[in-house]
PyMOL Python script that loads the backbone (N, CA, C, O; Angstrom):
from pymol import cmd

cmd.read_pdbstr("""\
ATOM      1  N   UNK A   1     -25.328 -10.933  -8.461  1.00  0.00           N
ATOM      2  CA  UNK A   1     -26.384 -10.203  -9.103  1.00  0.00           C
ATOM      3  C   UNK A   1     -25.929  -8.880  -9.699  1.00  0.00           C
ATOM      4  O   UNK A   1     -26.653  -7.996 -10.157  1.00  0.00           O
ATOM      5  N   UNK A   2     -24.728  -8.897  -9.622  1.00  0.00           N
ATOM      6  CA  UNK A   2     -24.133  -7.034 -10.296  1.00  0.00           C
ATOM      7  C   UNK A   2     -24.017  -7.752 -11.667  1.00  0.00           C
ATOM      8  O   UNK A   2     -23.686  -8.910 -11.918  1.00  0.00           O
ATOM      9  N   UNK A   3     -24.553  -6.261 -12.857  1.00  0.00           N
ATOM     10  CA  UNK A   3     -24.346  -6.401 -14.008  1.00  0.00           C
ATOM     11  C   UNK A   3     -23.559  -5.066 -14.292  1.00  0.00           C
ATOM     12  O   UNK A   3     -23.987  -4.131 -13.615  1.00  0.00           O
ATOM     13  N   UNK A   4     -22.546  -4.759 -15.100  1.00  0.00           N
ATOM     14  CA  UNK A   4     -21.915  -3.864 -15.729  1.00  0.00           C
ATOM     15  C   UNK A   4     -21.816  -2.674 -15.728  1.00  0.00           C
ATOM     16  O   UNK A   4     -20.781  -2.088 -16.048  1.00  0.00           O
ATOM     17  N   UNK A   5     -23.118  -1.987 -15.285  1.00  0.00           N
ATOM     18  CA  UNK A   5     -23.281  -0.686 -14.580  1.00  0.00           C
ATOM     19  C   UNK A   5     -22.922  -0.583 -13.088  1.00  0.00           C
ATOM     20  O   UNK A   5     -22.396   0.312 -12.426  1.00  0.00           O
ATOM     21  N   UNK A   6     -23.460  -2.001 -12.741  1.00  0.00           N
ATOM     22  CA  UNK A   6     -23.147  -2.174 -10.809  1.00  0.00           C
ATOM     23  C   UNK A   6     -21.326  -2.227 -10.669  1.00  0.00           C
ATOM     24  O   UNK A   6     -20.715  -1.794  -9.692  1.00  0.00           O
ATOM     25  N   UNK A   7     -20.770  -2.778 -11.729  1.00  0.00           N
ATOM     26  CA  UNK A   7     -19.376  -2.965 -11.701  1.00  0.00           C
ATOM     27  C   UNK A   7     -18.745  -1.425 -12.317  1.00  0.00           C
ATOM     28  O   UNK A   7     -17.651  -0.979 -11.973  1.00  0.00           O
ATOM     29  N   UNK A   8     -19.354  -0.979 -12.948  1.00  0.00           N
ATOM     30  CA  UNK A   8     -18.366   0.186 -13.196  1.00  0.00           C
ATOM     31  C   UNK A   8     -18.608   1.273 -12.311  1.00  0.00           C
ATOM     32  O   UNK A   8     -17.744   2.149 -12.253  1.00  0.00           O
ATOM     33  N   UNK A   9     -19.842   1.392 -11.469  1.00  0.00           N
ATOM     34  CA  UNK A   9     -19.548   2.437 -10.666  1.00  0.00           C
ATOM     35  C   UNK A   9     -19.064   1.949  -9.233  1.00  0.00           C
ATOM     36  O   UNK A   9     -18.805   2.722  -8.310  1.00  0.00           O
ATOM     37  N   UNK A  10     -18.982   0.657  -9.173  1.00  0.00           N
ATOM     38  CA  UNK A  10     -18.020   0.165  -8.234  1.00  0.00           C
ATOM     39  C   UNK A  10     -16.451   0.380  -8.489  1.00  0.00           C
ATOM     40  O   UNK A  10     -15.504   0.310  -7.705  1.00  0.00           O
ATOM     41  N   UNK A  11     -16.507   0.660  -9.828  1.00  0.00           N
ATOM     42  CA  UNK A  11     -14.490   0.957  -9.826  1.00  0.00           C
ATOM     43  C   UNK A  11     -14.593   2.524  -9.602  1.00  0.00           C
ATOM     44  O   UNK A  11     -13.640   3.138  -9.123  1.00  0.00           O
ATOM     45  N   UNK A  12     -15.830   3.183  -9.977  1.00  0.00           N
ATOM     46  CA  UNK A  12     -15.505   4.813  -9.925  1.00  0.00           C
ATOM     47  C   UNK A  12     -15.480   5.066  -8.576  1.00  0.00           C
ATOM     48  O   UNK A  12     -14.554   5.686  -8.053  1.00  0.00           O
ATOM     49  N   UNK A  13     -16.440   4.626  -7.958  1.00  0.00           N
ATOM     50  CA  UNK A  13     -16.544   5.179  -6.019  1.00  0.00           C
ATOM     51  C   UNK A  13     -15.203   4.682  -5.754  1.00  0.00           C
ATOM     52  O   UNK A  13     -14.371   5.447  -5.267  1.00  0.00           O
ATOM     53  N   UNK A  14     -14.896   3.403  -6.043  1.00  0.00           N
ATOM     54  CA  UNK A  14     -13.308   3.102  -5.460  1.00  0.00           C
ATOM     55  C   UNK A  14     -12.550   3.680  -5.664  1.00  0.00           C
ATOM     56  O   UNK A  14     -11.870   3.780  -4.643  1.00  0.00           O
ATOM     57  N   UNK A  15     -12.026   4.386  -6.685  1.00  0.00           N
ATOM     58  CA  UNK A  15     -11.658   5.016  -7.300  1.00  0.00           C
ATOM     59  C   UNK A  15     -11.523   6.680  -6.569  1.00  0.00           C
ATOM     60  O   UNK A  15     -10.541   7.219  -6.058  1.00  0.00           O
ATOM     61  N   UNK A  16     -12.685   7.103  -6.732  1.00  0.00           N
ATOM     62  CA  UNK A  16     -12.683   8.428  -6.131  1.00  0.00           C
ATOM     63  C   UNK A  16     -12.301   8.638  -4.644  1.00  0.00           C
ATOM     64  O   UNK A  16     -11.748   9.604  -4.119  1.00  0.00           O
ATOM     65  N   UNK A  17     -12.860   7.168  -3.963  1.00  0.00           N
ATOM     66  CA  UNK A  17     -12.771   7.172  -2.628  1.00  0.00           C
ATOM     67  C   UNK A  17     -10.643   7.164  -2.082  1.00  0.00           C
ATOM     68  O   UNK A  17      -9.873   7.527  -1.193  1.00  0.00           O
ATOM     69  N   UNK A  18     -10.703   6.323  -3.689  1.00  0.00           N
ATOM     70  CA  UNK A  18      -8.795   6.750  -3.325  1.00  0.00           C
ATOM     71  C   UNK A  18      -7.900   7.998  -3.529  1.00  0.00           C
ATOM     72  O   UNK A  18      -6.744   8.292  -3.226  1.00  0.00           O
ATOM     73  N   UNK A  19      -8.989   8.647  -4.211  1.00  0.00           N
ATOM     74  CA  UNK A  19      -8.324  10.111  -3.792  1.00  0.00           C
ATOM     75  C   UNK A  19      -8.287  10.678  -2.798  1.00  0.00           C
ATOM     76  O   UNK A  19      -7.413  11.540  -2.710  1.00  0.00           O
ATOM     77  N   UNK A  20      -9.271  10.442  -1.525  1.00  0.00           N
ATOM     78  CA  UNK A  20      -9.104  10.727  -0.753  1.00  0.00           C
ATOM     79  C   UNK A  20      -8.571  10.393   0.596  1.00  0.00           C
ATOM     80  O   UNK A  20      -8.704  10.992   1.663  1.00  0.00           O
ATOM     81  N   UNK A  21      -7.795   9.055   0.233  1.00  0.00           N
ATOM     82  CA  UNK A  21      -7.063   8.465   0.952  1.00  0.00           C
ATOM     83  C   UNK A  21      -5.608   8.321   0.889  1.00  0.00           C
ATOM     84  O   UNK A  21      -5.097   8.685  -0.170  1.00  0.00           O
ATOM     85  N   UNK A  22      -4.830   7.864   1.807  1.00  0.00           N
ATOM     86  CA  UNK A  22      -3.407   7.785   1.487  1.00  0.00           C
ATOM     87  C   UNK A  22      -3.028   6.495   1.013  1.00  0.00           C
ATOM     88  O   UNK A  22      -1.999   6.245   0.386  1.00  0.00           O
ATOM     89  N   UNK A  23      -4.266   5.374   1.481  1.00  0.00           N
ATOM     90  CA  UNK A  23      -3.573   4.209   0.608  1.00  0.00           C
ATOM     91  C   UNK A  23      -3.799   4.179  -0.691  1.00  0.00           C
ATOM     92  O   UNK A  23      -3.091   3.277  -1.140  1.00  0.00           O
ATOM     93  N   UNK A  24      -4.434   4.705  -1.583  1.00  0.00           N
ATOM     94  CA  UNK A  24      -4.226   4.677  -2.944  1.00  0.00           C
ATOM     95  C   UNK A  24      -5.300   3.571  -3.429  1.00  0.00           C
ATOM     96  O   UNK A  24      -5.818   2.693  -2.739  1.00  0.00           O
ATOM     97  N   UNK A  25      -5.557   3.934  -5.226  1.00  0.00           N
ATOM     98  CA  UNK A  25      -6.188   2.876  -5.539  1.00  0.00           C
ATOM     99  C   UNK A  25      -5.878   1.456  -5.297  1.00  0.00           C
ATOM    100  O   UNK A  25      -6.808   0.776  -4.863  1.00  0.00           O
ATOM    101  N   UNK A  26      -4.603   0.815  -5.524  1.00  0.00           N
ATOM    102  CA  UNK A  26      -4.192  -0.050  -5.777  1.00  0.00           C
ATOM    103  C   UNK A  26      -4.358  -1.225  -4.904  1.00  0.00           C
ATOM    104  O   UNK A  26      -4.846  -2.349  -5.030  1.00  0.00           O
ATOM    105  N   UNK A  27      -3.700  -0.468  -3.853  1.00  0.00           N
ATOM    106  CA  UNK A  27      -3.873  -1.249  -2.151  1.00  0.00           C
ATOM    107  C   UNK A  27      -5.056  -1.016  -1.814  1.00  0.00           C
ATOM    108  O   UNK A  27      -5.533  -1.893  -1.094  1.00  0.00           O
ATOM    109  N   UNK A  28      -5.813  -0.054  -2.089  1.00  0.00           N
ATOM    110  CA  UNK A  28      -7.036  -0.108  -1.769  1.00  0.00           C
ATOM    111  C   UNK A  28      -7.908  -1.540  -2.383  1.00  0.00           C
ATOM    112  O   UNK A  28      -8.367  -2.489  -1.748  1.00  0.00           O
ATOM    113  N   UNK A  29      -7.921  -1.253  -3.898  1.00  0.00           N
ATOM    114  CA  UNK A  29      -8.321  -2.017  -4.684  1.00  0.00           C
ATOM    115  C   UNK A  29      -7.943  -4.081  -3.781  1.00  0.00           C
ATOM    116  O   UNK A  29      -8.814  -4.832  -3.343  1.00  0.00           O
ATOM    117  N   UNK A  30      -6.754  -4.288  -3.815  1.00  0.00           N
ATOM    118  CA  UNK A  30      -6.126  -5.432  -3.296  1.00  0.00           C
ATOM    119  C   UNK A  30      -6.916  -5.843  -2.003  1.00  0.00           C
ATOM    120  O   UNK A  30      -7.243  -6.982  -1.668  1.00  0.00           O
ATOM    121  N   UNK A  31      -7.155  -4.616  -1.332  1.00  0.00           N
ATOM    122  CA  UNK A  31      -7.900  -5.344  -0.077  1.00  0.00           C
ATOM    123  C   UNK A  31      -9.002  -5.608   0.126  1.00  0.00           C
ATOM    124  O   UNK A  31      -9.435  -6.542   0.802  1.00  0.00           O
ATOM    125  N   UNK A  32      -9.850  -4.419  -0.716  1.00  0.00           N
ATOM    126  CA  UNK A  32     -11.059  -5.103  -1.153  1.00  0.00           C
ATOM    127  C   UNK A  32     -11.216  -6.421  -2.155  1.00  0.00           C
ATOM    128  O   UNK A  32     -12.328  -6.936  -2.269  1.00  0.00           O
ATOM    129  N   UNK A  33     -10.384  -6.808  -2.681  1.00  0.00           N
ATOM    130  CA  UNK A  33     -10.353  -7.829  -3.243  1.00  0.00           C
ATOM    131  C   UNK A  33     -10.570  -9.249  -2.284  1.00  0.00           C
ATOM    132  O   UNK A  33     -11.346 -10.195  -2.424  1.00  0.00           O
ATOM    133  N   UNK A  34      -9.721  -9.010  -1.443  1.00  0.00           N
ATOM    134  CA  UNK A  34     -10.058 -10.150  -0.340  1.00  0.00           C
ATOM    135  C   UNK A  34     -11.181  -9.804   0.633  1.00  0.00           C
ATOM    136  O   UNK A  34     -11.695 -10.737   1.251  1.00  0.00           O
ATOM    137  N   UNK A  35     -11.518  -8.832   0.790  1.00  0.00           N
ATOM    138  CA  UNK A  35     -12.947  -8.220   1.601  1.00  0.00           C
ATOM    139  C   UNK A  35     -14.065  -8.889   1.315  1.00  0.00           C
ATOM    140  O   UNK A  35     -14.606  -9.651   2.116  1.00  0.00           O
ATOM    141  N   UNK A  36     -14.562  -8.606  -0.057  1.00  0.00           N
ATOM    142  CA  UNK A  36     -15.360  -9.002  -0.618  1.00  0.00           C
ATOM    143  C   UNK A  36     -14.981 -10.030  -1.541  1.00  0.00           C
ATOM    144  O   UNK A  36     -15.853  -9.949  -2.406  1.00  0.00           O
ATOM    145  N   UNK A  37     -14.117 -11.042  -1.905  1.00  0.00           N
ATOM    146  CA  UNK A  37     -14.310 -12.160  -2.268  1.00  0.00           C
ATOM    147  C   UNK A  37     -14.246 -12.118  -3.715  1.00  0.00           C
ATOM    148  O   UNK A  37     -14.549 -13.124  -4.356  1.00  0.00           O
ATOM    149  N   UNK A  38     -13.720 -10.585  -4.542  1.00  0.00           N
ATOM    150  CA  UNK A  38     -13.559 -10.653  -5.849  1.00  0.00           C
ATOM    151  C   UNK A  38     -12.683 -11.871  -6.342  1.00  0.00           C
ATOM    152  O   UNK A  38     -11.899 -12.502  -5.635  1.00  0.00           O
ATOM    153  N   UNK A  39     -12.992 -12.127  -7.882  1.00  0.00           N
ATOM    154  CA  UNK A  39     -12.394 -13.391  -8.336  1.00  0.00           C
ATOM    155  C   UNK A  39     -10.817 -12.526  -8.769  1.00  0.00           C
ATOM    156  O   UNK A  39     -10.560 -11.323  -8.823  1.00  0.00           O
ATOM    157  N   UNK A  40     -10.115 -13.540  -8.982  1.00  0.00           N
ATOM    158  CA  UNK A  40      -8.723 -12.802  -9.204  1.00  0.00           C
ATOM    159  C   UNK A  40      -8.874 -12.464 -10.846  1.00  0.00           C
ATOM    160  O   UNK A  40      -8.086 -11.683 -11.378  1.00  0.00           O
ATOM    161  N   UNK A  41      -9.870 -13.068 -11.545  1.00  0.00           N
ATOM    162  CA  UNK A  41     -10.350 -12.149 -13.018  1.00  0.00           C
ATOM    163  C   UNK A  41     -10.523 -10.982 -13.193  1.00  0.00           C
ATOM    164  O   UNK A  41     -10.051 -10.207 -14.025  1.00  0.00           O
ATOM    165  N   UNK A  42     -11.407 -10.817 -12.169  1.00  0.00           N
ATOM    166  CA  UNK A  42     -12.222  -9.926 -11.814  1.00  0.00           C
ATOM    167  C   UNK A  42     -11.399  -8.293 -11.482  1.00  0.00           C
ATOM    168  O   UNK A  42     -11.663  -7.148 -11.847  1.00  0.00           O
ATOM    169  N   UNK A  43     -10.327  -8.878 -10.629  1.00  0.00           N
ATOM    170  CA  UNK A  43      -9.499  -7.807  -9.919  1.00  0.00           C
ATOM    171  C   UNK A  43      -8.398  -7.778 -11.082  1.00  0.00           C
ATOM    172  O   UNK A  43      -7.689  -6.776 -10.984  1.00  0.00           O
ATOM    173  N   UNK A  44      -8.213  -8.245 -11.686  1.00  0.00           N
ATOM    174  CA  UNK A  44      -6.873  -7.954 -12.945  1.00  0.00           C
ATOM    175  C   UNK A  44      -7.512  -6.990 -13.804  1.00  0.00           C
ATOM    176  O   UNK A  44      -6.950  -5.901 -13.923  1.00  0.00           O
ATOM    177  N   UNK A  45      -8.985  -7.277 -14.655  1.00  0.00           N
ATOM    178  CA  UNK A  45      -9.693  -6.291 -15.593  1.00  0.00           C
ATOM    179  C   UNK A  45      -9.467  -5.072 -14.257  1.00  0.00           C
ATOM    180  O   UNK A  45      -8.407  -4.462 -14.400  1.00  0.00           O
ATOM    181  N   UNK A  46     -10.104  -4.733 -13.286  1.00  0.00           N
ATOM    182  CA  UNK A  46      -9.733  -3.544 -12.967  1.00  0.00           C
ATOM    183  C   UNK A  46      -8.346  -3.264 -12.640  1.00  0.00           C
ATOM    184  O   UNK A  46      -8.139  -2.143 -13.105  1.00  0.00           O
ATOM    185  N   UNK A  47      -7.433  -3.631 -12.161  1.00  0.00           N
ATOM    186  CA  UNK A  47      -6.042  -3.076 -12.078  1.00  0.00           C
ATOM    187  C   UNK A  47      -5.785  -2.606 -13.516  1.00  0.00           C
ATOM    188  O   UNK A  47      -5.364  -1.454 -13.614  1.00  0.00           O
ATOM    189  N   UNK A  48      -5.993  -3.407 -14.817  1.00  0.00           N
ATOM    190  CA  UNK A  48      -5.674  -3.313 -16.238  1.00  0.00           C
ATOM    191  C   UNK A  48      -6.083  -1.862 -16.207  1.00  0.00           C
ATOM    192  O   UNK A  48      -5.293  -0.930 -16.358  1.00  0.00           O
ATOM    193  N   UNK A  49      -7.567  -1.726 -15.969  1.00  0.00           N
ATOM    194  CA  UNK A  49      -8.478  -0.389 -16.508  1.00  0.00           C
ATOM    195  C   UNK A  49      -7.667   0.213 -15.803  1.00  0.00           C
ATOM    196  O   UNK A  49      -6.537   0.107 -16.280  1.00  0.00           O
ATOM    197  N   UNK A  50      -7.702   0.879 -14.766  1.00  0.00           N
ATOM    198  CA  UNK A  50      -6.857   1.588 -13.509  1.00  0.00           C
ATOM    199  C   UNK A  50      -5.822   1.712 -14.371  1.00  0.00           C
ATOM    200  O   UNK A  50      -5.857   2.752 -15.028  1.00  0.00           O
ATOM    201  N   UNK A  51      -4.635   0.766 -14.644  1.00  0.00           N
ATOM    202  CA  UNK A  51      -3.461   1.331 -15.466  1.00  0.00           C
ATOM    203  C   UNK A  51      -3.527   2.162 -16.642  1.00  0.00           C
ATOM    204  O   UNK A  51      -2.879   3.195 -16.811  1.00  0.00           O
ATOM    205  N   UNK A  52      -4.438   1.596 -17.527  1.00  0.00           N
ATOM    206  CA  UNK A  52      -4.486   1.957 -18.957  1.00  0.00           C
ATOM    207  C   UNK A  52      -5.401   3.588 -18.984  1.00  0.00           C
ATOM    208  O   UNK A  52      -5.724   4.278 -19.951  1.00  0.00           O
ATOM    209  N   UNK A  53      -5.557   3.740 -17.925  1.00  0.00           N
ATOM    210  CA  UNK A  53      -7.158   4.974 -18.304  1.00  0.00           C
ATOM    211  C   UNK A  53      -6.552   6.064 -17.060  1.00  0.00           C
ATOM    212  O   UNK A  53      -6.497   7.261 -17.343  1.00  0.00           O
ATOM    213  N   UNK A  54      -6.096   5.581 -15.651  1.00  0.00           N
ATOM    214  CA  UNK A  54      -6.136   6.530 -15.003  1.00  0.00           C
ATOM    215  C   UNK A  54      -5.279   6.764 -14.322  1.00  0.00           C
ATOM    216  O   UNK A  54      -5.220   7.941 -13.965  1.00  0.00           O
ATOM    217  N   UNK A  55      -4.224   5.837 -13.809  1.00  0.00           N
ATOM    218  CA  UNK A  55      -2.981   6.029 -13.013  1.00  0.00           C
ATOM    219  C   UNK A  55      -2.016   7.611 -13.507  1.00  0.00           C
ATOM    220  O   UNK A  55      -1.619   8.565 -12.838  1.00  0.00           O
ATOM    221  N   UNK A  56      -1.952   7.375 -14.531  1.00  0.00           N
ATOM    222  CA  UNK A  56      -1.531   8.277 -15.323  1.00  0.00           C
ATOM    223  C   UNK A  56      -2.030  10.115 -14.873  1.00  0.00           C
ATOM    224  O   UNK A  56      -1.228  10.991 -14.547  1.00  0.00           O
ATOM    225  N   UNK A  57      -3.328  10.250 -14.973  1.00  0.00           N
ATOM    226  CA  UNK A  57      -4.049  11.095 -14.741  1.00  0.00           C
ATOM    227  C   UNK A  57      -4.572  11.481 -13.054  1.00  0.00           C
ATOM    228  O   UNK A  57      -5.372  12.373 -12.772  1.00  0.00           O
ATOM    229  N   UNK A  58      -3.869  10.534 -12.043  1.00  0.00           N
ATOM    230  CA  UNK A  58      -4.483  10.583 -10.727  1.00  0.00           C
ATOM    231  C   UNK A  58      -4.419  12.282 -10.395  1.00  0.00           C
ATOM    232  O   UNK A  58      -5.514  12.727 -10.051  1.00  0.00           O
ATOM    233  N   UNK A  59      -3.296  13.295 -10.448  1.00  0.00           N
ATOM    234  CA  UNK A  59      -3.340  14.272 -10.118  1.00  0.00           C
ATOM    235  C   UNK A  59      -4.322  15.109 -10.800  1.00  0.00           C
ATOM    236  O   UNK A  59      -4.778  16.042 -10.139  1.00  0.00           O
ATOM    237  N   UNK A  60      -4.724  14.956 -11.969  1.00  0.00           N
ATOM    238  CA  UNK A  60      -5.318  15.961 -12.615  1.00  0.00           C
ATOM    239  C   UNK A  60      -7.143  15.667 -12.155  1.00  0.00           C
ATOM    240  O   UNK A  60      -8.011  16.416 -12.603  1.00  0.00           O
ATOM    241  N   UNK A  61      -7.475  14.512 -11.246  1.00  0.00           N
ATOM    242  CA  UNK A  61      -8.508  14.123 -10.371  1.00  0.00           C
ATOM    243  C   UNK A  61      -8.495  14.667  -8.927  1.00  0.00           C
ATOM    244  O   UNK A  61      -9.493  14.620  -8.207  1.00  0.00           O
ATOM    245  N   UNK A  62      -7.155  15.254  -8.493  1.00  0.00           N
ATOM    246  CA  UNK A  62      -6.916  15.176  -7.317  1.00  0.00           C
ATOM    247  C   UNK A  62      -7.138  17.103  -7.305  1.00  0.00           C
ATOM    248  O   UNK A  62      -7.516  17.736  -6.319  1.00  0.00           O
ATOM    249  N   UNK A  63      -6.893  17.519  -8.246  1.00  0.00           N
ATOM    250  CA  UNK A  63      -7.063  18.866  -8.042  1.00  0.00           C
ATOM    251  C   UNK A  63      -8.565  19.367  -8.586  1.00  0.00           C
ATOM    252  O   UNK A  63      -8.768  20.569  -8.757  1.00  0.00           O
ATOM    253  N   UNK A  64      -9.474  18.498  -8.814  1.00  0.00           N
ATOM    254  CA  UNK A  64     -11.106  18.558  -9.096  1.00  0.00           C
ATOM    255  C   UNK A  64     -11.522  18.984  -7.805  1.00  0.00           C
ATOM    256  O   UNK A  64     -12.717  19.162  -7.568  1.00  0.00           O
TER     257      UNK A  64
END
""", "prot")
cmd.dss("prot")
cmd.show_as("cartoon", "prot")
cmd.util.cbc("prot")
cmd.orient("prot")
């Protein structure tokens, strides 16, 4: 029942929530993947986004 808004602020809380952790988006991301039963489609568009938009930029989030 998630539509497009339910999915993108599901990558931002994940997201933010990995700033404040030591495992990171990635591994974070991966385990929720099997947690909740994401499709492996599903989890590639976000690793993609994650690469292309923010990996890059994690510190300049981390000092917000």
């Amino acid at each position: 029942g998630m539509n497009l808004f339910d999915l993108t602020e599901m990558f931002f809380d994940s997201f933010a929530a990995s700033l404040r952790s030591d495992t990171g988006f990635e591994k974070g991301l991966e385990m929720n993947k099997d947690r909740f039963g994401m499709s492996d489609d599903l989890y590639q568009i976000l690793v993609n986004t994650y690469n292309e938009v923010l990996k890059d930029r994690v510190d300049e989030f981390k000092a917000v």
